[in-house]
C-alpha positions as CSV (number, residue, x, y, z in Angstrom):
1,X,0.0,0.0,0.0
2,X,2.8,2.3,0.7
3,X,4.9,1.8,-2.1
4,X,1.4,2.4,-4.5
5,X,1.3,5.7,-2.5
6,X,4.9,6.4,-3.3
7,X,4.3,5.7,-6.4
8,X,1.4,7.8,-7.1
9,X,3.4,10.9,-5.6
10,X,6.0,10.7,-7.8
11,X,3.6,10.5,-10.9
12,X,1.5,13.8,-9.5
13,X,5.4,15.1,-9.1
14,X,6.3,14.5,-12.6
15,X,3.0,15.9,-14.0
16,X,3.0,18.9,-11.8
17,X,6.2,20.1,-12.4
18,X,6.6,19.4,-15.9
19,X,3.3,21.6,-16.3
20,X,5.1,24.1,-14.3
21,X,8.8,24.4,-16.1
22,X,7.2,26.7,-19.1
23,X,6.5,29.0,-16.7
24,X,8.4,31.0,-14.2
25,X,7.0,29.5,-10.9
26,X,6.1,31.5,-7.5
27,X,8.2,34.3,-7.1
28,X,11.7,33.4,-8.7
29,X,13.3,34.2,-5.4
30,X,16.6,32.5,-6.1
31,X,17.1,35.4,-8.8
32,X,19.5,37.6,-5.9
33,X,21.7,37.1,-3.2
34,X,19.1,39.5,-1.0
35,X,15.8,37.3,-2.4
36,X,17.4,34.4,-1.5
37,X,17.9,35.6,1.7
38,X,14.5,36.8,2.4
39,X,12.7,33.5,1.4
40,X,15.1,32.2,3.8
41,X,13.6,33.8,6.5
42,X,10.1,33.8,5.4
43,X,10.9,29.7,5.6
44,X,12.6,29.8,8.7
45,X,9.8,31.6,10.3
46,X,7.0,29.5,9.0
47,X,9.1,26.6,10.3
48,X,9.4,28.5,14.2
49,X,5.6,28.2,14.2
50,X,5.5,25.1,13.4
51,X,8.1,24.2,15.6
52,X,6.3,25.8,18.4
53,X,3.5,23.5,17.9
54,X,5.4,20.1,18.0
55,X,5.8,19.2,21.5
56,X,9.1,17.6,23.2
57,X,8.7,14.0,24.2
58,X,9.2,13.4,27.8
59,X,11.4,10.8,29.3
60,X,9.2,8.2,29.5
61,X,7.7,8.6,25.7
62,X,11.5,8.4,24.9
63,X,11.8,5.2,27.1
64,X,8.7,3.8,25.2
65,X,10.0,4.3,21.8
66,X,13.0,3.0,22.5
67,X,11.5,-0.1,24.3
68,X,8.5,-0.8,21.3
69,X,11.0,0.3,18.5
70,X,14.5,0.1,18.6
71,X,14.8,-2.6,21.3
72,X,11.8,-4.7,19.4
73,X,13.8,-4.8,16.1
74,X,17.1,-5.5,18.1
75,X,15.4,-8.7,19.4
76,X,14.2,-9.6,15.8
77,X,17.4,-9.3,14.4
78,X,16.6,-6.2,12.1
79,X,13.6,-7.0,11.4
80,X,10.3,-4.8,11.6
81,X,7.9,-6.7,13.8
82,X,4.2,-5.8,14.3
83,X,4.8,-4.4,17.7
84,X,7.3,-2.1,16.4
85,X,5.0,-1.1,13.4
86,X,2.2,-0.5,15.6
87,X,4.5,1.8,17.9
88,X,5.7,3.0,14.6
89,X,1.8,4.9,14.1
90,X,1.9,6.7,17.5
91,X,1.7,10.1,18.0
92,X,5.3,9.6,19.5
93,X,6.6,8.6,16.6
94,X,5.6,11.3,14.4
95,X,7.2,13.5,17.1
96,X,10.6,11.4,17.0
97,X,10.5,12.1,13.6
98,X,9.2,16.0,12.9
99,X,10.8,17.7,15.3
100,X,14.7,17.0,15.5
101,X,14.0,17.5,11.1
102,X,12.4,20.8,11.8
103,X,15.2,22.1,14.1
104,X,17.1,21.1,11.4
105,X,15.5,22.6,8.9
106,X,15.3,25.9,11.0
107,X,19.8,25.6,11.5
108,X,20.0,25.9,7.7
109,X,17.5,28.0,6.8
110,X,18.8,30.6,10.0
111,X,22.2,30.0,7.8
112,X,21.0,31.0,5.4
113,X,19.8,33.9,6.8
114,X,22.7,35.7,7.7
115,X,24.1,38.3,5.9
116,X,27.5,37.3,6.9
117,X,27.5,34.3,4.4
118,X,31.3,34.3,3.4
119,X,31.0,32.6,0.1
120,X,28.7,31.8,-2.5
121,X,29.9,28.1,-2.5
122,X,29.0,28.1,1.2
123,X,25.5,29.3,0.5
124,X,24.9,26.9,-2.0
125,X,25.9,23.9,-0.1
126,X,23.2,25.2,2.4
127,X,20.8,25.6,0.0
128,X,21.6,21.8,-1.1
129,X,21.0,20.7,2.6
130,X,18.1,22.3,2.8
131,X,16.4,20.5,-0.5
132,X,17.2,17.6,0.8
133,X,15.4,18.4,4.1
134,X,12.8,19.3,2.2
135,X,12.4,15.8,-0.2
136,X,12.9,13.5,2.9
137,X,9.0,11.6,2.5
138,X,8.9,10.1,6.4
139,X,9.6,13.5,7.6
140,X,6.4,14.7,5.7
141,X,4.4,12.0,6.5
142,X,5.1,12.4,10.7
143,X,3.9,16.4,9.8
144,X,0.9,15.2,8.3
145,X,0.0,12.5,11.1
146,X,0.8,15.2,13.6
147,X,-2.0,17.2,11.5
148,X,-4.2,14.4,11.5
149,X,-3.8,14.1,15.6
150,X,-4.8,17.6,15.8
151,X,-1.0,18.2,17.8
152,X,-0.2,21.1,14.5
153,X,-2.4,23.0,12.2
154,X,-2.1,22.0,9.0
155,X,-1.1,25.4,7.5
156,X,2.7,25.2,7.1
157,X,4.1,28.9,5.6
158,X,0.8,29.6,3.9
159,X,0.1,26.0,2.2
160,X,-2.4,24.1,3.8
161,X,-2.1,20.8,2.3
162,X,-0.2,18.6,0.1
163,X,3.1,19.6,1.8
164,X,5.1,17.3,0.9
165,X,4.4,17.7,-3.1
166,X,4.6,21.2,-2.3
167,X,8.1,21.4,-0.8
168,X,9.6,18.6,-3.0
169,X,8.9,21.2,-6.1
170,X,10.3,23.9,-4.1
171,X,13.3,21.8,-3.5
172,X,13.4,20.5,-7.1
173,X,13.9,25.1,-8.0
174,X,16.4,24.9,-5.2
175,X,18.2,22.1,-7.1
176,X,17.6,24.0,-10.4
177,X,18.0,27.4,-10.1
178,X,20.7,27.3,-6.9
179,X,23.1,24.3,-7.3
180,X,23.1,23.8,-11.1
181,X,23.1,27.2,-11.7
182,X,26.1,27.6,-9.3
183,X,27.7,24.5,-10.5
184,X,27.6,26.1,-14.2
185,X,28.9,29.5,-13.2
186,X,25.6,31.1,-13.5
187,X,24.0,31.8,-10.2
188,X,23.9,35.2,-9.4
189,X,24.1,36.4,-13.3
């Protein structure tokens, strides 16, 4: 079931952003240094709200993870068993998961921020990270439980659904327009 939902996704990717390459999409912000910079912070403070909303496990939720996950597939060799898939769909979980990515996600994008970037190979390799925080599918799919449990709203810097479609073409602009065009000498010209 979860590989025909894979699959699916990347077919509405491949549609979507093959419609959208004729035109110039959202609001070109990888044109200048400054625009870059200012997305980066719209981002970063989308993803403070958000992160405001995911709670911290306690102690004992940590304890129970580690106890129904990580210990379960230790006894079973590697294997996933049906206790530690069960745990696996727990509010917990989806907390394990979304909030040491969106900390993450916040360190690079507050990188990115700064004006005192010293190179533009520096900012680029940022930028990279921060696609690739963006494309990571589990990640996406904790947010949206989280949304589902009510524990977050489901309006993450202005979009209120399909977020991981939506941020997986934002990353495929960042991998465009930022690190090829950087690779090729262009960015910034």
């Amino acid at each position: 079931m979860r590989a025909t939902i894979i699959c699916f996704i990347i077919i509405i990717m491949v549609l979507v952003t093959t419609n959208l390459n004729a035109v110039e999409p959202f609001n070109a912000f990888w044109k200048s240094r400054q625009s870059r910079q200012q997305e980066a912070r719209d981002w970063r403070d989308g993803f403070m709200k958000l992160n405001e909303q995911i709670p911290t496990l306690s102690p004992a939720e940590k304890h129970w993870l580690k106890t129904e996950i990580d210990d379960e597939i230790d006894r079973a060799e590697q294997h996933y068993t049906k206790r530690a898939h069960d745990a696996m769909n727990s509010r917990e979980f989806d907390l394990r998961m979304a909030k040491p990515h969106v900390e993450e996600i916040m360190r690079v994008l507050s990188d990115l921020s700064r004006p005192t970037i010293l190179d533009q190979r520096t900012e680029v390799i940022l930028w990279a990270k921060l696609a690739s925080l963006f494309m990571d599918y589990e990640f996406w799919q904790a947010i949206e439980g989280l949304i589902k449990r009510g524990v977050v709203k489901g309006k993450i810097n202005s979009i209120e659904s399909n977020d991981y479609l939506t941020y997986t073409l934002w990353a495929k602009y960042i991998v465009n327009e930022i690190v090829l065009s950087h690779l090729n000498g262009n960015l910034g010209k």
